[in-house]
C-alpha atoms as one frame of an Amber mdcrd trajectory, in Angstrom:
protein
 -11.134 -13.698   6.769 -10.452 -10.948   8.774  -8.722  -7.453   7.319  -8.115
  -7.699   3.533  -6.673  -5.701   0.365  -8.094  -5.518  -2.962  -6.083  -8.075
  -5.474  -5.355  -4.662  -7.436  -4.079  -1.134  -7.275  -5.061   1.223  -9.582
  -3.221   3.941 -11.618  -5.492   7.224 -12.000  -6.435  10.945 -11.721  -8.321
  11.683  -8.444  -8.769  15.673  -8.116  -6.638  16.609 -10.722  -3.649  13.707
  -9.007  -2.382  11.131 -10.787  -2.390   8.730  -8.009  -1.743   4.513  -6.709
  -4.882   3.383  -5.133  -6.373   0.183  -3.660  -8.888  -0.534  -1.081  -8.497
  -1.941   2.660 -11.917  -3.536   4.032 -12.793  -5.308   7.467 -14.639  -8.463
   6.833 -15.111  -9.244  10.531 -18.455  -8.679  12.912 -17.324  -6.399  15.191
 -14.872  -3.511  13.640 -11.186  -2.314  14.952 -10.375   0.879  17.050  -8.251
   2.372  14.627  -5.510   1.615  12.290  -2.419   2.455  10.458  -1.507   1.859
   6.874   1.863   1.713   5.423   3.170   0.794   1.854   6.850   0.209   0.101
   8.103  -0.297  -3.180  10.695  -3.330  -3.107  12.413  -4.009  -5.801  15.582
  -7.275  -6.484  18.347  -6.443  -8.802  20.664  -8.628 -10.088  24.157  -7.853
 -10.163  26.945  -8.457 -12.847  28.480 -10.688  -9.948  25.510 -12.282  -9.713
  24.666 -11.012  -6.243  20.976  -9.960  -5.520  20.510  -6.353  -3.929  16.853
  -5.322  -2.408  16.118  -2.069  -2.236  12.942  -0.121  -0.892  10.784   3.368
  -1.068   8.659   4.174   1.617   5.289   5.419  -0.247   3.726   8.240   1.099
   0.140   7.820   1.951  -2.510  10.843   1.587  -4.093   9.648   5.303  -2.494
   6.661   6.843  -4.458   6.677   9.945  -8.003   4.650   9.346 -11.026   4.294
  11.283 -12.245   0.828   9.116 -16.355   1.010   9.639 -16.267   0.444   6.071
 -14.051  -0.338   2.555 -11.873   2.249   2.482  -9.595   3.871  -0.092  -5.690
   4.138   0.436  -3.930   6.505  -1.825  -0.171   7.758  -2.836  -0.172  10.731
  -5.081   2.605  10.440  -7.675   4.697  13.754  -7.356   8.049  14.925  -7.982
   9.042  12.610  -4.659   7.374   9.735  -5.774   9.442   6.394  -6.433   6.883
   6.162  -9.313   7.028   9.728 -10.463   9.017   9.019 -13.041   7.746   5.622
 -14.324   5.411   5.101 -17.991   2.653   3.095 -18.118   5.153   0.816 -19.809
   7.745   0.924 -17.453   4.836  -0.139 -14.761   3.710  -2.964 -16.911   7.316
  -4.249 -17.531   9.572  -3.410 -14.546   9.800  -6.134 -11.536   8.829  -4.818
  -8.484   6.686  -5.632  -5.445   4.432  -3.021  -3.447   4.060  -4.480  -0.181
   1.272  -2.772   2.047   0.655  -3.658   6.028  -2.082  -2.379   8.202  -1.753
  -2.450  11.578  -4.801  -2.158  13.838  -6.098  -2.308  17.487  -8.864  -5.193
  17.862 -11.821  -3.629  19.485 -12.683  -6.578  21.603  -9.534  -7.462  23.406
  -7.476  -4.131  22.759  -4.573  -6.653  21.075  -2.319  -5.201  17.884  -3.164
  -7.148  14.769  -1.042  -6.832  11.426  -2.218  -7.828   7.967  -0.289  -8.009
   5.131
């Protein structure tokens, strides 16, 4: 295993922020450069017609640019821009979507651009 997510986000306050967060950890030996993070809301509806449309959000990250030395926190803070601003608890529990994260990184050894998923 090299570059991993946690199996869960998490819905909570952080400084007063109701904010998405999940953790990004490098299981290798030797650690990257640097990195970048990026996450997106996709969501499939179905049609009357019974076409399927995808849409997507961009999610904005609180710092997107990560030195990985160790575990490390990504956040979104929900606000008034948020695609999730305006989502329950409920709505979260019941509405189909997908958050899709990438990192992309520098390998420290050969200086090659990685992406994990």
């Amino acid at each position: 295993q090299t570059v991993g997510f946690s199996t869960c986000a998490v819905v909570n306050m952080r400084d007063g922020q109701l904010s998405l967060m999940w953790r990004v950890g490098d299981f290798r030996r030797n650690h990257m450069v640097e990195g970048t993070a990026r996450a997106q809301i996709i969501c499939h509806t179905v049609e009357p017609s019974g076409e399927v449309s995808v849409s997507y959000r961009d999610l904005n990250l609180c710092c997107n640019e990560i030195i990985l030395a160790t575990p490390t926190l990504i956040i979104h803070n929900i606000e008034s821009n948020s695609p999730l601003y305006r989502l329950s608890r409920q709505d979260l529990q019941r509405d189909d979507f997908e958050l899709v994260v990438t990192f992309t990184y520098t390998g420290d050894s050969t200086g090659m651009l990685h992406q994990t998923r």
